[in-house]
C-alpha positions, 0 to 999 in steps of 0.5 A: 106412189107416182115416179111423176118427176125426174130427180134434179137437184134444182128443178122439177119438171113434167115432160109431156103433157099429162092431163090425167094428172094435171091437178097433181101437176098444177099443185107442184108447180104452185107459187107464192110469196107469203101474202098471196099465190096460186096453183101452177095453172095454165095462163091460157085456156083449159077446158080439161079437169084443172083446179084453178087457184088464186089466193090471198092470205087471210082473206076467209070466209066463215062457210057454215057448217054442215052437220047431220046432228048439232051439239051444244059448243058446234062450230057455226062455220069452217073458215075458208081462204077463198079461191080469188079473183084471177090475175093470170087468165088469157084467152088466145084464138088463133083463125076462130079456134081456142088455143086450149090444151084440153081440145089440141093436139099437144107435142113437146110439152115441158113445165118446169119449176126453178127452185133456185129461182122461184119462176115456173116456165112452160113450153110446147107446141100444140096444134088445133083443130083447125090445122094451125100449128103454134108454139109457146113459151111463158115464163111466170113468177109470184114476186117475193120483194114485192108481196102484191105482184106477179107477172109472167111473159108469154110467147106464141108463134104460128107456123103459118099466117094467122088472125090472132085474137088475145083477150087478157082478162080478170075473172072474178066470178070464181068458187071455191070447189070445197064450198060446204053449200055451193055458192060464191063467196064473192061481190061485186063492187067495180070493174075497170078496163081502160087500154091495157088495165083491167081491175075488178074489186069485189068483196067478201060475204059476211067477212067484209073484205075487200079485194082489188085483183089488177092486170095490165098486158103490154106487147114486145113489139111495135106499132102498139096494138089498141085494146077493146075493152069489156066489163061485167059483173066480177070481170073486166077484159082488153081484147086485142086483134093482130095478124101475124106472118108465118114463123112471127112471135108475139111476144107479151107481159102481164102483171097482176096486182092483189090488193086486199084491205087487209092491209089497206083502207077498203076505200083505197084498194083500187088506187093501191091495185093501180099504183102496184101496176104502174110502178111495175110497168115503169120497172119492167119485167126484166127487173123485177125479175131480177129483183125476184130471183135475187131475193130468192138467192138470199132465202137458199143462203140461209135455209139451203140443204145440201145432201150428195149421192142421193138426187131424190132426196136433194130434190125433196128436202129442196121442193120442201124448203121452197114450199115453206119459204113460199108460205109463210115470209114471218112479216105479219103477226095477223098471218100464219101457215096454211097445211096447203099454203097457195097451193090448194083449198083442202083443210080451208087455207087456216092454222092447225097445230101443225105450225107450232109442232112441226113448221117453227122448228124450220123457221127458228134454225133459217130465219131472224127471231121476229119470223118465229116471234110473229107465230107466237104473237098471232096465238097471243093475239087470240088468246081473247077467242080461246079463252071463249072457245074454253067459255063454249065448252063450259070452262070458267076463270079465264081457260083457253082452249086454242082452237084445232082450226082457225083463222081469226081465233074462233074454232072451225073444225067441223067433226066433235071428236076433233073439235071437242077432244083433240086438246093436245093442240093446246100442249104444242102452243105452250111448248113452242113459247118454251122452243123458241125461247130456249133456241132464241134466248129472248126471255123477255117474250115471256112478259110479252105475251108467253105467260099470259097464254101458259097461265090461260092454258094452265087453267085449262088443264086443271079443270080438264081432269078428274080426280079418279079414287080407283087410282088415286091420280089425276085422270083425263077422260075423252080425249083423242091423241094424235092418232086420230084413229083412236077417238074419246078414250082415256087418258091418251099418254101425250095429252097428259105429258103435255098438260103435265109438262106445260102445268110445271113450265108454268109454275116455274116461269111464273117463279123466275119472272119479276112479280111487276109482270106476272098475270095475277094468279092465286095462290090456290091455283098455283097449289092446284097446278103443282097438284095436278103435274105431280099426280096425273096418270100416265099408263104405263105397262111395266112387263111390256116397259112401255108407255101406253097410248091410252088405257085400254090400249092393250085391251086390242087385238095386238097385230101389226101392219104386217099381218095386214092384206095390201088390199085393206090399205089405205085404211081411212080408204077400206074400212069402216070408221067403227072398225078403224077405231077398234083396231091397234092401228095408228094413223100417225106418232102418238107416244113417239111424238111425246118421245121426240118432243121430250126427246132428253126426258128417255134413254135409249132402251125406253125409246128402243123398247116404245119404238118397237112395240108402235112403230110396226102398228102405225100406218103413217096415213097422216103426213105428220108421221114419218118425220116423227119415226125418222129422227126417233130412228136415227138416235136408234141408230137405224138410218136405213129405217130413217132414211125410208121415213125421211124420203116419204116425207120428203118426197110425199107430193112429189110422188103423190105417196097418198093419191091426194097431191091433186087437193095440193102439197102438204105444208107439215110434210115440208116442215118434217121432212127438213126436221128428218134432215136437219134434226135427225141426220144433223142432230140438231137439239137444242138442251138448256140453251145450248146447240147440239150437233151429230151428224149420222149419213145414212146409207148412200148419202156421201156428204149433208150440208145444212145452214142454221141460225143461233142466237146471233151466230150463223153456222154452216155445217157439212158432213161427210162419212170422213169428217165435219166441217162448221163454217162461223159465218157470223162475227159472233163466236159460236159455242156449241157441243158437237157429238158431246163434245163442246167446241168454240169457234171463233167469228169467221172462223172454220173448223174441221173435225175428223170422224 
């Protein structure tokens, strides 16, 4: 853990230059707009350790795997979201001498993100090795009315009379640093620099995508300063010459426009590239600036929390609502969320389960249904792949197996106990039709789409299992749960909740839906499913009154992560591989996440009893975990314990809590820490289609403030340690249970309830 920032409720900041932590740095101060976006790189040159990082969503590249040993059903390749053609690049020489940070001498260094605003800004004054002292202010954002564009401004002042020389480029000869065999990934197909615009267009091995990346630069000041321009293969460049007098600022603009055939023709994305600048040129930057900021404002209006006495915790829950809300905007069904959105290429840029577990509940309570509808129709969209997923592994009749990691359907993870065994990912796609069903009312998705993916997944896990005669129950053999540091074992208690849970949801939608719309499935089958939920095993362990996370559970060496040395943390850093498996450690929530997702299906002495027995076992070595122990916590009642959960969630990239910020900001971690706040502290749950609240201040917190959409009505809820407030700020009147108690509140209507 690194105290990198000060807390501010609106803004984080780095204040003086940093260069050991600079990748952690350009990872927090990432930005980005749904389509595209990248790290919080320096515009001009820098030669120091830097990641740089452009990229456009869904935009991939099948990287092919590389393994010591094959296996039948392998995946060929793991799916890349390439490092882009950069928009941003400036060189600067000033007498000869490259303006580059890495090699100057740097005082008064500031880089701050604006949260409320979506703009990073920088300032500092650097002098180089040539004497020359200049100062420089520039002003960033990735605009969110306008998914194809950003812009930044840039000022610089020499202290003394200077030639200065300013090229304005577009670098398109860029890798990917997590490349499996190190090579680019890009081709050229045309450069273009004419005045002030550059555009390169290049497209994607393979995958065949073509990219049109454009920039233009404009100065401030008059006469205009005429441009010599460069091409080569994957770059185009402007080069302008100037001489400036002591204490004179140059003051200048560059946008940049990502177009991608994605969404337009291949044949069209340089004249697409090219009409984005010159509508932007026309608009200005202060506009469109402007334009930003007011879409920004109307994002916090809808997904803002407000938590008072605490400025760490304000911070983090805020850095977290705008790292999501600069993922995924919901407005493309072909799109979904990335675990390091724009702000990295570890785990490739593609989908895991993490969407459907942890980021949807944020979108369902912020956003309009079609957000959350587009991530269920991006499965049912790849239902086709997942049904040949299951065909891979030797599963027949139509069962689907969601792959663990994708980006157009196929599986690309690249280790077998994951790709093979980590099954429960199929669980969290079947419960989030039934999530967003139940928190939406939208039925009708069910004959959409949502049963012909339940009766895909159903099939699944009726062939899964074996039929055990030593028990006399349905068994599911080699699989790995959640807790990943335990692999191949038996009958993980998760997995087979969630194979139980999604068998019978199936069964009853299939009876409650209109016969007209339902998939064809047999009478057989349905026996063989209803079978399978009534008998599969799920340990247990009567004296201790738990449930256990596998079989042999109990057959390990029962310490805790208190008898553990310092020194041997963290684990997945320490030990071996064979040595984590034996242990009874947990890198994240396994039979906990099965009690917070069924969190009505357990009393209190169930949970209290499984709590105590896991939790002082678990390492939290995943970003997944804390969220998960923090609302299980405070429905203990245990917000101190909640509140330790929360914060390291919350605050997880902003102090670097894992060392590893620098590969770019954990996306579920923003998503569990709002469910830390808004389902822990808040009490929202949703039980039968209807809406609950308790809110729980923990320790220090004088006041929590969150906004929540629900069927048609828009709420505002703040709590304090002396009442609660809800705000109807919708014309529908809103019918909720508020602590147990149900409550109406009437359109436009506010209600205080005393504590």
């Amino acid at each position: 853990m690194k105290n990198l920032v000060a807390h501010d409720p609106w803004h984080v900041v780095q204040d003086g230059f940093d260069a050991e932590n600079n990748r952690v740095f350009e990872s927090l101060f990432s930005l980005g707009n749904g389509h595209f976006g990248g790290r919080g790189n320096h515009e001009e040159t820098y030669s120091g350790d830097s990641l740089p990082g452009n990229y456009l969503a869904g935009i991939y590249y099948p990287d092919p795997t590389r393994v010591g040993w094959w296996k039948n059903g392998y995946p060929d390749y793991f799916a890349k979201v390439l490092n882009a053609p950069d928009w941003k690049t400036l060189s600067i020489r000033v007498n000869d001498v490259e303006l580059d940070l890495a090699t100057a001498e740097v005082a008064e260094y500031r880089r701050e993100l604006n949260m409320r605003e979506g703009t990073l800004e920088r300032s500092f004054t650097a002098t180089l090795s040539n004497g020359v002292e200049v100062h420089v202010e520039s002003l960033r954002f990735v605009s969110l009315p306008n998914p194809e564009l950003g812009a930044f401004r840039y000022r610089i002042t020499c202290a003394t009379d200077a030639s200065v020389v300013i090229t304005s480029a577009i670098q398109g000869d860029v890798v990917n640093e997590d490349s499996n065999h190190e090579f680019g990934f890009w081709d050229p197909v045309r450069e273009a620099a004419q005045d002030n615009r550059t555009v390169v267009v290049s497209k994607t091995k393979k995958t065949e995508f073509v990219v049109a990346i454009g920039g233009s630069l404009t100065f401030a000041a008059e006469p205009e300063v005429e441009a010599t321009t460069f091409t080569r293969s994957l770059y185009a460049a402007s080069t302008y010459s100037l001489n400036v007098s002591a204490g004179q600022t140059i003051e200048m603009v560059k946008l940049g426009a990502n177009v991608t055939s994605r969404t337009v023709d291949p044949s069209l994305v340089e004249d697409r590239c090219n009409q984005v600048l010159d509508a932007a040129e026309t608009k200005g930057f202060l506009e469109l600036l402007a334009d930003h900021i007011g879409a920004w404002e109307r994002n916090w209006e809808t997904s803002d929390v407000q938590i008072t006495g605490d400025p760490g915790a304000q911070q983090g829950i805020r850095f977290n609502i705008f790292g999501l809300n600069s993922t995924f905007t919901g407005d493309d069904p072909d799109l979904n969320i990335g675990p390091k959105g724009f702000t990295g290429e570890k785990y490739g840029g593609v989908t895991y389960w993490d969407t459907e577990a942890f980021c949807l509940p944020f979108y369902l309570a912020t956003s309009a249904p079609e957000v959350s509808k587009n991530l269920l129709r991006y499965r049912h969209r790849q239902l086709g792949k997942a049904i040949e997923n299951a065909e891979k592994l030797g599963f027949t009749d139509g069962a689907a197996l969601y792959p663990m990691v994708t980006i157009n359907g196929e599986e690309c993870h690249n280790e077998w106990e994951i790709t093979f065994e980590e099954i429960h990912r199929n669980g969290a796609i079947a419960f989030a039709i039934f999530n967003y069903i139940r928190y939406t009312g939208d039925s009708r998705y069910l004959v959409e789409g949502g049963l012909d993916v339940l009766v895909a997944i159903s099939r699944f896990w009726a062939q899964r299992v074996s039929w055990s005669h030593k028990r006399a129950c349905w068994v599911m053999l080699g699989v790995t749960g959640p807790n990943e540091y335990e692999n191949n074992v038996n009958n993980n208690w998760y997995t087979s909740l969630m194979a139980q849970w999604t068998l019978r949801y199936t069964l009853a939608s299939l009876a409650e839906t209109d016969a007209d719309s339902v998939p064809d499935v047999s009478p057989e089958e349905l026996a063989r499913w209803a079978d399978v939920a009534e008998r599969i095993y799920l340990p247990e362990d009567a004296e201790r009154g738990i449930f256990l996370q596998q079989s042999e559970y109990l057959d390990k060496e029962m310490i805790t992560v208190a008898d553990l040395d310092s020194s041997d943390r963290p684990l997945n850093q320490k030990w071996s591989w064979d040595r984590i498996l034996r242990s009874p450690f947990i890198k994240q929530a396994d039979v906990l996440q099965g009690m917070w997702v069924f969190e009505d299906r357990f009393d209190l002495p169930t949970l209290q009893r499984n709590f105590d027995f896991y939790e002082p076992r678990t390492v939290h070595e995943s970003s997944l975990s804390p969220s998960i122990h923090a609302v299980l916590a405070v429905r203990l009642g245990r917000l101190d314990k909640a509140l330790e959960m929360m914060l390291r969630t919350a605050r997880l990239d902003l102090d670097d809590y894992n060392n590893d910020t620098e590969d770019g900001c954990h996306t579920t971690s923003m998503a569990g820490s709002w469910i830390a706040v808004v389902l822990g502290f808040g009490g929202l749950k949703i039980v039968d289609g209807q809406l609950h609240l308790n809110p729980q201040l923990p320790p220090g917190w004088d006041g929590l403030a969150f906004q929540i959409l629900h069927r048609s009505a828009r709420l505002n809820v703040s709590a304090t340690t002396e009442e609660i407030t809800i705000e109807n700020q919708s014309v529908t009147p809103a019918t909720l249970f508020l602590a147990g108690g149900q409550l109406t509140i009437a359109g436009q209507e506010m209600v205080n309830v005393p504590l």
